[in-house]
ChimeraX commands (.cxc) that place a marker at each C-alpha (Angstrom):
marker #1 position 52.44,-25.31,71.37 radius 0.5
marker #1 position 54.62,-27.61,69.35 radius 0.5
marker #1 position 51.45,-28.76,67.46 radius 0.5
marker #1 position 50.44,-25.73,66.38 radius 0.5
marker #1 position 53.56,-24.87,65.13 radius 0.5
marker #1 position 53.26,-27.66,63.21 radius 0.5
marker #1 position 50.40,-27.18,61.69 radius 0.5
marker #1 position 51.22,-23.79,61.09 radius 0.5
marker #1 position 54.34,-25.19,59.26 radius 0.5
marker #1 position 51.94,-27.39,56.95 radius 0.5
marker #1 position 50.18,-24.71,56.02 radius 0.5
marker #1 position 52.80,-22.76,55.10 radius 0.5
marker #1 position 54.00,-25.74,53.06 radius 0.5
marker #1 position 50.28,-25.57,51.74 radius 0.5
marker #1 position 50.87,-22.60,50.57 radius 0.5
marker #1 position 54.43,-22.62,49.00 radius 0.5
marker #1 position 52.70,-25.40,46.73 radius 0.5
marker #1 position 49.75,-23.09,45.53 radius 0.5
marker #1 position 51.98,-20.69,44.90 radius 0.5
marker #1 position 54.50,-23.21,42.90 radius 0.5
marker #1 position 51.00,-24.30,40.39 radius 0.5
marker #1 position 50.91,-22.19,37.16 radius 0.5
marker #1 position 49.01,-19.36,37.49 radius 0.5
marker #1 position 45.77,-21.05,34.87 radius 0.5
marker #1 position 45.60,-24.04,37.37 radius 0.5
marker #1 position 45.56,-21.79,40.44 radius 0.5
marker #1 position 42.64,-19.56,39.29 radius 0.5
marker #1 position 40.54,-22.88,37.88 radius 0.5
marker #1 position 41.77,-24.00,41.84 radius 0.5
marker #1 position 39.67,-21.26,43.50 radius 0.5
marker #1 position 35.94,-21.07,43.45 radius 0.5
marker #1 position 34.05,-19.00,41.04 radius 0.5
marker #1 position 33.11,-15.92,43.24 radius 0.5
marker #1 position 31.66,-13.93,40.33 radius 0.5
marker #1 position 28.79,-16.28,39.20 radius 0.5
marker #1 position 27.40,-16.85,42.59 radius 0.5
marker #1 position 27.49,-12.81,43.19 radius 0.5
marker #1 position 25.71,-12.23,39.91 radius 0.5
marker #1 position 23.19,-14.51,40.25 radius 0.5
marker #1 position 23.38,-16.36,36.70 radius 0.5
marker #1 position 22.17,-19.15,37.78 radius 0.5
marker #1 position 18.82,-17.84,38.80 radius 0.5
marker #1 position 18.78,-15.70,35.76 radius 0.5
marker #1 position 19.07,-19.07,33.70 radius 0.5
marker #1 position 16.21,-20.44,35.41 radius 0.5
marker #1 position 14.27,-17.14,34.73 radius 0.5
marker #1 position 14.90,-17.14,31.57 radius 0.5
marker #1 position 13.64,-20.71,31.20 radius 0.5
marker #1 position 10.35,-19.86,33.13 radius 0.5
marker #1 position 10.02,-16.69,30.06 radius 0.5
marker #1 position 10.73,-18.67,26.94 radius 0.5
marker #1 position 7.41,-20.21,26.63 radius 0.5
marker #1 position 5.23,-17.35,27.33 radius 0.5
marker #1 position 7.22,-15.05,25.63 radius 0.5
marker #1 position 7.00,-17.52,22.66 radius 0.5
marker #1 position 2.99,-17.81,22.88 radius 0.5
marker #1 position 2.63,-13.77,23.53 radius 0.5
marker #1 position 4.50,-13.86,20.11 radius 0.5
marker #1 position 2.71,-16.81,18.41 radius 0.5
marker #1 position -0.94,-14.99,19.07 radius 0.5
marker #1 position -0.23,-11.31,18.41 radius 0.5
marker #1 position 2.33,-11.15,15.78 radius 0.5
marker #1 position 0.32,-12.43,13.03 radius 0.5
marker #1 position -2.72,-9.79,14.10 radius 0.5
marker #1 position -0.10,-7.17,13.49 radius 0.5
marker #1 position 1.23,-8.74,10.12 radius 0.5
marker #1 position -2.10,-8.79,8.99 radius 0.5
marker #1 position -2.61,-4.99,9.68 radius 0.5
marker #1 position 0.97,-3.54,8.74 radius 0.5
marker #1 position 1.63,-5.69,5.72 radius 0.5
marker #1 position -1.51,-4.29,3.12 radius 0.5
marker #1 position -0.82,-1.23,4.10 radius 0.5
marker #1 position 3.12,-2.12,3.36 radius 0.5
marker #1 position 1.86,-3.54,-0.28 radius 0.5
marker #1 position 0.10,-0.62,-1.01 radius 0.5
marker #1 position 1.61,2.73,0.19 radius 0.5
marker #1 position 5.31,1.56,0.78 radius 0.5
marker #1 position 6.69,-0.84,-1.93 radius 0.5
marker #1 position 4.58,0.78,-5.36 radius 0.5
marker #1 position 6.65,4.16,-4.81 radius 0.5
marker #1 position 10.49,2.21,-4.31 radius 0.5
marker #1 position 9.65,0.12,-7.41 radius 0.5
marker #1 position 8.52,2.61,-9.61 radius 0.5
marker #1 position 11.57,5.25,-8.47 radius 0.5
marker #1 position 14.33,2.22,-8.63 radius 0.5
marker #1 position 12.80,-0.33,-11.84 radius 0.5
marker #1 position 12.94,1.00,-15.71 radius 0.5
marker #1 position 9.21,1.99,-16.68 radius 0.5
marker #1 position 7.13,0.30,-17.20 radius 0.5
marker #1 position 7.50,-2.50,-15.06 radius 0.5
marker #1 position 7.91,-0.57,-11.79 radius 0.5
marker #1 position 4.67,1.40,-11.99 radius 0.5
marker #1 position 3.20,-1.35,-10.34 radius 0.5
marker #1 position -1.05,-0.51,-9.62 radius 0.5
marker #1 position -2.77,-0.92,-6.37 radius 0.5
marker #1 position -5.01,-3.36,-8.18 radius 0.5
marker #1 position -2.58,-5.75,-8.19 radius 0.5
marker #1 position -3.68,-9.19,-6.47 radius 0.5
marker #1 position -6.91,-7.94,-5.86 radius 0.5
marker #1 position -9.00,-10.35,-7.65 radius 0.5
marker #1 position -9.20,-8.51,-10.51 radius 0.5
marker #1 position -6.49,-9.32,-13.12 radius 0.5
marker #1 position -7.81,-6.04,-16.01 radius 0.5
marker #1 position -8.50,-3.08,-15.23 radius 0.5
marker #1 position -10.18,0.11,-17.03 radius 0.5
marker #1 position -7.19,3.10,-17.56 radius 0.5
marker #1 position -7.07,6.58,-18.29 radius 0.5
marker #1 position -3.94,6.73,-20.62 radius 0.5
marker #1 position -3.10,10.12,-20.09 radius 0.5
marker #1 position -3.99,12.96,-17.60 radius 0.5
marker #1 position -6.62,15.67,-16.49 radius 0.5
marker #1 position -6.11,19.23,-16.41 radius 0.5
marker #1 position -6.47,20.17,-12.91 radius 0.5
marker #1 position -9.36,22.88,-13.67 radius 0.5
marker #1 position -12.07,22.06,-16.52 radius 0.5
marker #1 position -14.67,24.13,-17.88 radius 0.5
marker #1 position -18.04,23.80,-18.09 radius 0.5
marker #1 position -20.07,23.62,-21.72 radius 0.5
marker #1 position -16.40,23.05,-23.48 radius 0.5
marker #1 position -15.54,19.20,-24.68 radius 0.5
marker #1 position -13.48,17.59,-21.83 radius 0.5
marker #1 position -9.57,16.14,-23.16 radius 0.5
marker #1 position -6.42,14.83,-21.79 radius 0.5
marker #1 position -3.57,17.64,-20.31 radius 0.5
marker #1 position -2.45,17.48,-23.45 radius 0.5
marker #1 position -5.92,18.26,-25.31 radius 0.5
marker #1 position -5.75,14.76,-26.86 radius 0.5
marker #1 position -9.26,13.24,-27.08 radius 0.5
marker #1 position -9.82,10.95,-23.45 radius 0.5
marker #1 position -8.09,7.22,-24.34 radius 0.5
marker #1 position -9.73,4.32,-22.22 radius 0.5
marker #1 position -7.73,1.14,-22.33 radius 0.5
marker #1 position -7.80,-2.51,-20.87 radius 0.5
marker #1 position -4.58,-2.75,-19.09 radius 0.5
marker #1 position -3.70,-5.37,-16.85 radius 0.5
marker #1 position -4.06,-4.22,-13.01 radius 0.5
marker #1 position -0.58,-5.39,-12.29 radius 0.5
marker #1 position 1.28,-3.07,-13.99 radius 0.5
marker #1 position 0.33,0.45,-15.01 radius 0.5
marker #1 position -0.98,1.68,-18.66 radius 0.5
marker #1 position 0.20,-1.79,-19.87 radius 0.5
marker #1 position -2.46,-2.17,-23.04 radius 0.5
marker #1 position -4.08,-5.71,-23.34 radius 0.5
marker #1 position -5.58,-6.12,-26.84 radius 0.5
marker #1 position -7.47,-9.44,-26.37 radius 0.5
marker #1 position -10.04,-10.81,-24.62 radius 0.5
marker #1 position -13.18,-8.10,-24.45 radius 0.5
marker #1 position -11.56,-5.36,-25.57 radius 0.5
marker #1 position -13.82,-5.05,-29.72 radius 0.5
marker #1 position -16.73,-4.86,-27.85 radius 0.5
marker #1 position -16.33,-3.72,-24.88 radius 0.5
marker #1 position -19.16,-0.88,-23.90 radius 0.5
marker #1 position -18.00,1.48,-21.42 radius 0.5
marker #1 position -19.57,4.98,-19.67 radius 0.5
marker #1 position -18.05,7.87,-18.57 radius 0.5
marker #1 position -19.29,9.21,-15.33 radius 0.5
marker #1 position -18.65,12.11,-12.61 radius 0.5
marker #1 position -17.15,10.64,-9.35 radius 0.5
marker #1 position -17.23,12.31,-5.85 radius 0.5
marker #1 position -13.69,13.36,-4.84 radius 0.5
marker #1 position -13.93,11.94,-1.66 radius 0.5
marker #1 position -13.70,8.68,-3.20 radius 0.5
marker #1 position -10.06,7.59,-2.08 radius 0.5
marker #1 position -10.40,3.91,-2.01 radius 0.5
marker #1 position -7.78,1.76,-4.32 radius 0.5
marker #1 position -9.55,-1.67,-3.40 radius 0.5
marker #1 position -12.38,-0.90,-4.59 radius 0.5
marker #1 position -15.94,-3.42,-5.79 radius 0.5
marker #1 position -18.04,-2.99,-8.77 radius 0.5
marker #1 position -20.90,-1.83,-5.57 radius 0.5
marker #1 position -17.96,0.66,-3.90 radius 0.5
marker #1 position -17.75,2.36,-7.61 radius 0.5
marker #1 position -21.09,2.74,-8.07 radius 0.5
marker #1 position -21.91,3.58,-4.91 radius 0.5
marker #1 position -19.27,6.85,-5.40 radius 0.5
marker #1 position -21.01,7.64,-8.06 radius 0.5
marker #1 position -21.80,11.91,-8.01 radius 0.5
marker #1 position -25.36,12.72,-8.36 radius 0.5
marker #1 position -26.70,16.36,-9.96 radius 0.5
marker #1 position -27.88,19.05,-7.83 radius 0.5
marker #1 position -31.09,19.15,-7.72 radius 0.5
marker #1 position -33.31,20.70,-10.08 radius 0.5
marker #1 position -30.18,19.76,-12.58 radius 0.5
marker #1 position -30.10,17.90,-15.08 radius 0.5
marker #1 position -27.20,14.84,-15.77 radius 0.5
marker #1 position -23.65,16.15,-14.80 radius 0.5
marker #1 position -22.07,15.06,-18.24 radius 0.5
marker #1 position -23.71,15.82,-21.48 radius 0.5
marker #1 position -22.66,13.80,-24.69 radius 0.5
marker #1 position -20.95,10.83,-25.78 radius 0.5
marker #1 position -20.58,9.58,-22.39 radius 0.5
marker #1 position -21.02,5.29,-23.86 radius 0.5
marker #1 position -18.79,4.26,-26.50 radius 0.5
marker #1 position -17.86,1.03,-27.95 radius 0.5
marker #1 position -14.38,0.11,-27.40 radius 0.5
marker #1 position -12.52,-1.43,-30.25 radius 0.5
marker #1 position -9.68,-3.75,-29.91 radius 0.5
marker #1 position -8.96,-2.85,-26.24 radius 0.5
marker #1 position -8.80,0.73,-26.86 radius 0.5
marker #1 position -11.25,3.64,-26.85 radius 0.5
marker #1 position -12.08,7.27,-27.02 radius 0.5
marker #1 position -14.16,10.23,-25.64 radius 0.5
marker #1 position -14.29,12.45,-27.65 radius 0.5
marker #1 position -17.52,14.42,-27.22 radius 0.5
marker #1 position -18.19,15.18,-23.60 radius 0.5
marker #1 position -18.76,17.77,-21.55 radius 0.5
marker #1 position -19.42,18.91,-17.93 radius 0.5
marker #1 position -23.08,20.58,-17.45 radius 0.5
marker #1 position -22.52,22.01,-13.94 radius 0.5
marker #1 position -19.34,23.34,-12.08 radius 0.5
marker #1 position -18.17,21.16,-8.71 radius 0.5
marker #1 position -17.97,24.42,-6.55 radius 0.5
marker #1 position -20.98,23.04,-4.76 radius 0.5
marker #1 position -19.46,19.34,-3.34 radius 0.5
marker #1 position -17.91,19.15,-0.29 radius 0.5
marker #1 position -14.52,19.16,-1.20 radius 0.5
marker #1 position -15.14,21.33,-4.69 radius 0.5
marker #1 position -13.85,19.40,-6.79 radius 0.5
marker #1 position -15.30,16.25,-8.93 radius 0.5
marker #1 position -13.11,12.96,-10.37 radius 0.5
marker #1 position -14.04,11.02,-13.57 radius 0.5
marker #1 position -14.76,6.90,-13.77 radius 0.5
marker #1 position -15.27,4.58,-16.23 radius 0.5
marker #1 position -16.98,1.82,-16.12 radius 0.5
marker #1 position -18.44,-1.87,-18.26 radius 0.5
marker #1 position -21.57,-1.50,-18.90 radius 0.5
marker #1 position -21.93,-5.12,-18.05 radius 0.5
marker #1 position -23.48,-6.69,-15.13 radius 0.5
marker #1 position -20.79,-9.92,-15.46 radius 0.5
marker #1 position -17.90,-7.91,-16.55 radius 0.5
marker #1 position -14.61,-8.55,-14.15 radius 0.5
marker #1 position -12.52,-5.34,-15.61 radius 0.5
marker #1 position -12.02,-3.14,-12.52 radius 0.5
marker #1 position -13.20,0.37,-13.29 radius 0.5
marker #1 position -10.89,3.89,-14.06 radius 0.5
marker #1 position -10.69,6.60,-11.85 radius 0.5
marker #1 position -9.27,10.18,-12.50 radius 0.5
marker #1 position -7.62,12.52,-10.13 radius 0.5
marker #1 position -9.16,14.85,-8.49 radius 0.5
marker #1 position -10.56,17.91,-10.74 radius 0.5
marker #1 position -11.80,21.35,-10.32 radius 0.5
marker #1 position -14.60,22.42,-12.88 radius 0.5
marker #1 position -15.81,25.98,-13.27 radius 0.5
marker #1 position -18.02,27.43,-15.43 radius 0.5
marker #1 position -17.42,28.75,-18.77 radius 0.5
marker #1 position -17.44,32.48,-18.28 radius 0.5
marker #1 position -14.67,31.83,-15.98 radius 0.5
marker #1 position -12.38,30.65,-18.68 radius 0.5
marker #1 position -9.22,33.18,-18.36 radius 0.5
marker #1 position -9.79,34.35,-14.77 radius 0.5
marker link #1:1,2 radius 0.2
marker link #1:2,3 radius 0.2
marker link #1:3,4 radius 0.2
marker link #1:4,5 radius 0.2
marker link #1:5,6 radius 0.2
marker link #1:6,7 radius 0.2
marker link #1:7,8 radius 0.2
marker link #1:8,9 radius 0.2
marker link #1:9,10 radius 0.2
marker link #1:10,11 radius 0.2
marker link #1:11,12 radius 0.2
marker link #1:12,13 radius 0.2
marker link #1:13,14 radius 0.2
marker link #1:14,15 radius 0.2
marker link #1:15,16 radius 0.2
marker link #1:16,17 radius 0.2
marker link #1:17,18 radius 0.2
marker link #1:18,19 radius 0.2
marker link #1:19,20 radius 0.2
marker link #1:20,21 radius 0.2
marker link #1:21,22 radius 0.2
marker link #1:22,23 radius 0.2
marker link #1:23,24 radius 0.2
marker link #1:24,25 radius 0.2
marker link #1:25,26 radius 0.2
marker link #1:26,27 radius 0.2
marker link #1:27,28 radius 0.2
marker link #1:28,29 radius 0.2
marker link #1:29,30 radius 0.2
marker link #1:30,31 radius 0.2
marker link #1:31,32 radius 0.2
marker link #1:32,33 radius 0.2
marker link #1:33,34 radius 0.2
marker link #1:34,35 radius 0.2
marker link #1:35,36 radius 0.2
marker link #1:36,37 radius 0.2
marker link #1:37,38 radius 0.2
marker link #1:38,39 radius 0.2
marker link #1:39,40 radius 0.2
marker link #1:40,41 radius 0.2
marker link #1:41,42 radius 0.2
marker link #1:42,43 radius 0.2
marker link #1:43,44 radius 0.2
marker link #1:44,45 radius 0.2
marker link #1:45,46 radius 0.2
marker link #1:46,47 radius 0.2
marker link #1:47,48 radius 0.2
marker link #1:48,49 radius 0.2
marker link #1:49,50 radius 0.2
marker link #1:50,51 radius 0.2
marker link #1:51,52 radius 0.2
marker link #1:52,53 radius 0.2
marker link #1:53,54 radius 0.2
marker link #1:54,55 radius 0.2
marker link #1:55,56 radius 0.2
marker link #1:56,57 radius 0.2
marker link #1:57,58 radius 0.2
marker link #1:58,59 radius 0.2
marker link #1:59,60 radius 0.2
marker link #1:60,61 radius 0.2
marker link #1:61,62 radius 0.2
marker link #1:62,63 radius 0.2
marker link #1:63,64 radius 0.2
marker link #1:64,65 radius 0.2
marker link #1:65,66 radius 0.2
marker link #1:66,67 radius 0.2
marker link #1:67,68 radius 0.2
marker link #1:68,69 radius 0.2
marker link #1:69,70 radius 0.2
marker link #1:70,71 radius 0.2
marker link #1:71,72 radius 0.2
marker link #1:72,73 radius 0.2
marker link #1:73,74 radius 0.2
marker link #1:74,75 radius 0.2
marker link #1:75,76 radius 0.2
marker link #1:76,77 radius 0.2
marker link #1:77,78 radius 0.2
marker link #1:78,79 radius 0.2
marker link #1:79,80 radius 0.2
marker link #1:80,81 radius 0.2
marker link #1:81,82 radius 0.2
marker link #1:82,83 radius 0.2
marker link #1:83,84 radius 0.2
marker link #1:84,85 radius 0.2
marker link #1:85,86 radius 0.2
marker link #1:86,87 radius 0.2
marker link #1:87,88 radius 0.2
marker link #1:88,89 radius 0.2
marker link #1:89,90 radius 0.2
marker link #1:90,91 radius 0.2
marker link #1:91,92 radius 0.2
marker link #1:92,93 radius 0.2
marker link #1:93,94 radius 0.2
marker link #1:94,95 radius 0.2
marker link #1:95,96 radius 0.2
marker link #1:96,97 radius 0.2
marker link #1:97,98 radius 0.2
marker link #1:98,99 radius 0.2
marker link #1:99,100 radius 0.2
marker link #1:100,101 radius 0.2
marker link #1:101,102 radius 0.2
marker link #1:102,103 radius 0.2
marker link #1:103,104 radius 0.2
marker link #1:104,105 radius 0.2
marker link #1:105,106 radius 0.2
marker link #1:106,107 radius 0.2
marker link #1:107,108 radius 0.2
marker link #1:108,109 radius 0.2
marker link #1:109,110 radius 0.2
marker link #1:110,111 radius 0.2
marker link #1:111,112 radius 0.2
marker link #1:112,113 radius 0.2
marker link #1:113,114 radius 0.2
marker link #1:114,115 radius 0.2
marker link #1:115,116 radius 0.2
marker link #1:116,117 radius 0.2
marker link #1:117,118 radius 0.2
marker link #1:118,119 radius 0.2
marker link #1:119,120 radius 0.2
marker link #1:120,121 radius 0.2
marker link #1:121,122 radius 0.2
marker link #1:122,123 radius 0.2
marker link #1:123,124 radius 0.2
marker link #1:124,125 radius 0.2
marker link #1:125,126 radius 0.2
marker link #1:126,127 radius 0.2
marker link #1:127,128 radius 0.2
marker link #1:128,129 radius 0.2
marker link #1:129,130 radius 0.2
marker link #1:130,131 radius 0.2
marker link #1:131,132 radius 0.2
marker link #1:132,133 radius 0.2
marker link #1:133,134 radius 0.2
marker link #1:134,135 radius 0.2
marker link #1:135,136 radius 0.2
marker link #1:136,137 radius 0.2
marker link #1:137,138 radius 0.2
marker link #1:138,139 radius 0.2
marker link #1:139,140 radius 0.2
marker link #1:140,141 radius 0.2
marker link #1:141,142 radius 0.2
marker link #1:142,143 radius 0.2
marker link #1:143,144 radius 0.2
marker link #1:144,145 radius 0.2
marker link #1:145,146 radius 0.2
marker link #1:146,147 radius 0.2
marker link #1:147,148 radius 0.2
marker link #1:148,149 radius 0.2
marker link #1:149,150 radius 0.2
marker link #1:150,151 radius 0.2
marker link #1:151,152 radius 0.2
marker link #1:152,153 radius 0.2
marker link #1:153,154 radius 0.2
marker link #1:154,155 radius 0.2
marker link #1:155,156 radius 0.2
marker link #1:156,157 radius 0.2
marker link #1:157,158 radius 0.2
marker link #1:158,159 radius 0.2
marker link #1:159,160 radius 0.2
marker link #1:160,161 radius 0.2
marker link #1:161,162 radius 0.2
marker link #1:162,163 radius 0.2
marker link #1:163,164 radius 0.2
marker link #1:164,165 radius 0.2
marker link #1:165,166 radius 0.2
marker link #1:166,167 radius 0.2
marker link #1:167,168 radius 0.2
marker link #1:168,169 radius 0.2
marker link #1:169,170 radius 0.2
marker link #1:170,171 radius 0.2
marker link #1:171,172 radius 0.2
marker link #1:172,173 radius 0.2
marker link #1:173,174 radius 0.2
marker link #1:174,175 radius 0.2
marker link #1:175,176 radius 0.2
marker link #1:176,177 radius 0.2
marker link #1:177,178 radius 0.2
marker link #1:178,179 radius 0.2
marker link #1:179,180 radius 0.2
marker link #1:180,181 radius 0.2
marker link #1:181,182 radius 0.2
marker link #1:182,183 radius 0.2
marker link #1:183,184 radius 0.2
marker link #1:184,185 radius 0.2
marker link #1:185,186 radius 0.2
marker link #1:186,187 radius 0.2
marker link #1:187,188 radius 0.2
marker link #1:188,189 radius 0.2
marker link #1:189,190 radius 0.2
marker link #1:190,191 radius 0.2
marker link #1:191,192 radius 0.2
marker link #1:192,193 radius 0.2
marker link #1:193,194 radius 0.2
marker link #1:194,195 radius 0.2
marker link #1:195,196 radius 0.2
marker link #1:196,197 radius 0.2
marker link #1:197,198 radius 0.2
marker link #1:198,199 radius 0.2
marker link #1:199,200 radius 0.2
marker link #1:200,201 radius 0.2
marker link #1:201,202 radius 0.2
marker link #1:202,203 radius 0.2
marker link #1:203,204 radius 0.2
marker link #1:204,205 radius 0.2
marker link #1:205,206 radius 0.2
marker link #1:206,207 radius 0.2
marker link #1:207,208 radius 0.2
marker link #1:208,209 radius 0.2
marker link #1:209,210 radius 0.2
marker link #1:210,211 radius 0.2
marker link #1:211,212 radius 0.2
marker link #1:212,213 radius 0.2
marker link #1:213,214 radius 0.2
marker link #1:214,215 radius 0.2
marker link #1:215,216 radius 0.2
marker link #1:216,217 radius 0.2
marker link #1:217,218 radius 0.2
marker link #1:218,219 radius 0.2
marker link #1:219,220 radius 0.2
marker link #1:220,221 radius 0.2
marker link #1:221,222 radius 0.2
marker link #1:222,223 radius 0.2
marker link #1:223,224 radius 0.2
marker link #1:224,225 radius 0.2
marker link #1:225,226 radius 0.2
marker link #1:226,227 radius 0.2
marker link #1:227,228 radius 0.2
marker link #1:228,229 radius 0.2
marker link #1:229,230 radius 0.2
marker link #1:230,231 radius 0.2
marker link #1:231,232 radius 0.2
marker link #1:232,233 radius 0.2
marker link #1:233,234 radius 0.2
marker link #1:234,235 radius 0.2
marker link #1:235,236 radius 0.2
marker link #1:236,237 radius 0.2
marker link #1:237,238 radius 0.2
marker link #1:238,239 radius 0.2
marker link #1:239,240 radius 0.2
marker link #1:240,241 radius 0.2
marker link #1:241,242 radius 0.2
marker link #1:242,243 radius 0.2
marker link #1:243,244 radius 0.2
marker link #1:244,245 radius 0.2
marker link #1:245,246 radius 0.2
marker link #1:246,247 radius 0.2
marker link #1:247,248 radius 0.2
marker link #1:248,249 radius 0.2
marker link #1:249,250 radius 0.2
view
């Protein structure tokens, strides 16, 4: 019995010591319960096993995505916050911009919404139709150089369905409206004119037929070079409902 009791009394000296160590040294003294009852070390390891493929599951699809989200980005998402947060002109940036084609045919001002047949076709504003060079980067910015004095250019009658912004010289054309048949040309007039010093003017066009007959009803206008190595990207109108004269006041 006597040594048990003395080893009982060691122990008990044991643990008048422990208790005599500051408290910081006693708790660095006992072992670490918590990290072998989460697991953290396996969880390290885990995490080293998921860092590469997570990296090369990144590496191969992000860039597909990029390459889908980010045009659309350019085009539909960043025009409208620069041209409601920068001064005008320079925020009314065009969807032409970077495209490959640094000029671009412009309507200067706007179309009525309806237009009548057999009467001469003008802005909102009944202002003969301005064409302009402008360069595709920023909006109704006038360039006055280049092949602007004699530049030839044609008005024409677009479908309405026609809602590409990238558009080629072969997408344009392509779009372009043909007459019903038994009809004759869907613009009557002045429809080539000779633009001088970057600027130019309709000013004696108008619609044969009404556009009550298209798919959608309604037509757009376009503008084009009438040259086959011409790098000016073409004008397009809004969309525009024509009706015949002896509808005028209904």
């Amino acid at each position: 019995m006597a040594p048990n009791k003395r080893g009982s009394s060691s122990d008990e000296g044991n643990d008048d010591r422990d208790l005599q160590l500051p408290l910081c040294k006693r708790k660095a003294a006992l072992p670490d319960s918590r990290i072998s009852a989460s697991g953290s070390g396996s969880t390290n390891d885990m995490a080293l096993i998921l860092e590469p493929v997570i990296r090369k599951v990144l590496q191969e699809m992000m860039p597909p995505m990029l390459e889908q989200v980010m045009p659309r980005m350019l085009e539909q998402v960043i025009p409208p916050i620069l041209q409601r947060y920068l001064p005008s002109p320079w925020g009314q940036i065009s969807p032409a911009a970077g495209r490959g084609r640094s000029l671009q045919l412009c309507l200067m001002k706007g179309l009525p919404a309806t237009i009548f047949t057999q009467i001469n076709i003008t802005a909102e504003d009944s202002s003969p139709l301005q064409v302009a060079v402008c360069d595709a980067t920023i909006q109704n910015s006038k360039v006055t150089k280049g092949d602007g004095p004699s530049l030839k250019v044609q008005l024409c009658v677009l479908k309405a369905d026609f809602e590409s912004e990238d558009w080629t010289a072969e997408e344009f054309n392509s779009n372009i409206e043909s007459p019903r048949e038994g009809k004759g040309p869907l613009l009557k007039g002045d429809t080539v004119i000779t633009m001088e010093n970057g600027v130019g003017f309709f000013k004696n066009v108008e619609f044969t037929d009404n556009s009550c007959w298209t798919r959608s009803g309604k037509f757009r206008l376009g503008i084009k070079v009438l040259s086959s190595n011409s790098d000016i990207k073409e004008a397009r109108s809004e969309r525009i409902r024509v009706k015949d004269k002896r509808g005028v006041g209904e």
